[in-house]
C-alpha positions in Angstrom: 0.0 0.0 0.0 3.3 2.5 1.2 4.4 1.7 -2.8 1.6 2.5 -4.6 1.4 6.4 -2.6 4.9 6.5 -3.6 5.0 5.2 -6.9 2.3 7.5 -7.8 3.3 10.7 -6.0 0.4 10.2 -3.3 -2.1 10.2 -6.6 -3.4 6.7 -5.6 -4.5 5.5 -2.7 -5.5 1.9 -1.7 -7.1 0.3 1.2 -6.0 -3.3 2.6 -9.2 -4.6 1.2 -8.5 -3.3 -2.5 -4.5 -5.0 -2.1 -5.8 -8.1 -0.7 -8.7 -8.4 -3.3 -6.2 -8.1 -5.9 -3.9 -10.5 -5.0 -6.2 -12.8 -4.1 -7.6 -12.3 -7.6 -3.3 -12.8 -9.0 -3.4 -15.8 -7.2 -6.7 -17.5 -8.3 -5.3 -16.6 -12.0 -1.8 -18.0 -11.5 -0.2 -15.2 -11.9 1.3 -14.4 -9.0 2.6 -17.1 -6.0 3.5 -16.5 -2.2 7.2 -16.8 -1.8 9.1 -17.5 1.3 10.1 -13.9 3.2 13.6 -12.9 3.4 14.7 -13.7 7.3 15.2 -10.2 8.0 11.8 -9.0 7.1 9.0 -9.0 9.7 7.8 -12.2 8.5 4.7 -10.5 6.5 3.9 -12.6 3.3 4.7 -11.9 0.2 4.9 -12.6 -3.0 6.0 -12.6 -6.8 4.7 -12.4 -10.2 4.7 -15.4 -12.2 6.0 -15.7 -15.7 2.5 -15.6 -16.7 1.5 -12.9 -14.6 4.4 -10.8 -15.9 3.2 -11.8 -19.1 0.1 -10.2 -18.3 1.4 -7.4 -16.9 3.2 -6.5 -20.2 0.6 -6.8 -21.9 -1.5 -4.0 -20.1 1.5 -1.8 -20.0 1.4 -1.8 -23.7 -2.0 -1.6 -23.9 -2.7 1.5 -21.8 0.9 3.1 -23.2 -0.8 2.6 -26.6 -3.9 4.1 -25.3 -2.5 7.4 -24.0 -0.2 7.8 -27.4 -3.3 8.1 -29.3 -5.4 9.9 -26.5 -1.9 12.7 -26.7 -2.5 12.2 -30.9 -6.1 13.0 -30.8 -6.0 15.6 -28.0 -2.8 17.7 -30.2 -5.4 18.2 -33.5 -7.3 21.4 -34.0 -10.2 21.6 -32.4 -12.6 21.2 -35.7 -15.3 23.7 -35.8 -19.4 22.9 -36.1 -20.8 24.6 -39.2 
């Protein structure tokens, strides 16, 4: 939850219900799997993607990148005027 705020400059937000949800979800799908903690960590769980979950993952990136290239296209012509 601490990443997302500071991945997104405090833009998002999420709740433990939201994280949990969504891995639960990564799980159910295979793609992601709970991996041991490192000994020095406070013994939370935690886990990984899986190849096919960073598949996945890839996969949206490009998507959504693709998205906003053409949203940027679209939003850079002249506004076209009714008649």
């Amino acid at each position: 939850m601490k990443d997302v705020g500071q991945l997104s400059d405090g833009a998002c937000k999420i709740g433990p219900a939201t994280l949990y949800t969504a891995i639960e979800r990564l799980l159910d799908l295979g793609w992601a799997e709970e991996v041991d903690a490192p000994a020095e960590t406070d013994g939370r769980r935690r886990y990984q993607l899986t190849r096919e979950g960073r598949a996945a993952l890839h996969a949206e990136v490009e998507c959504r990148e693709s998205a906003v290239l053409k949203t940027r296209a679209l939003s850079a012509r002249p506004a076209r005027s009714r008649a």
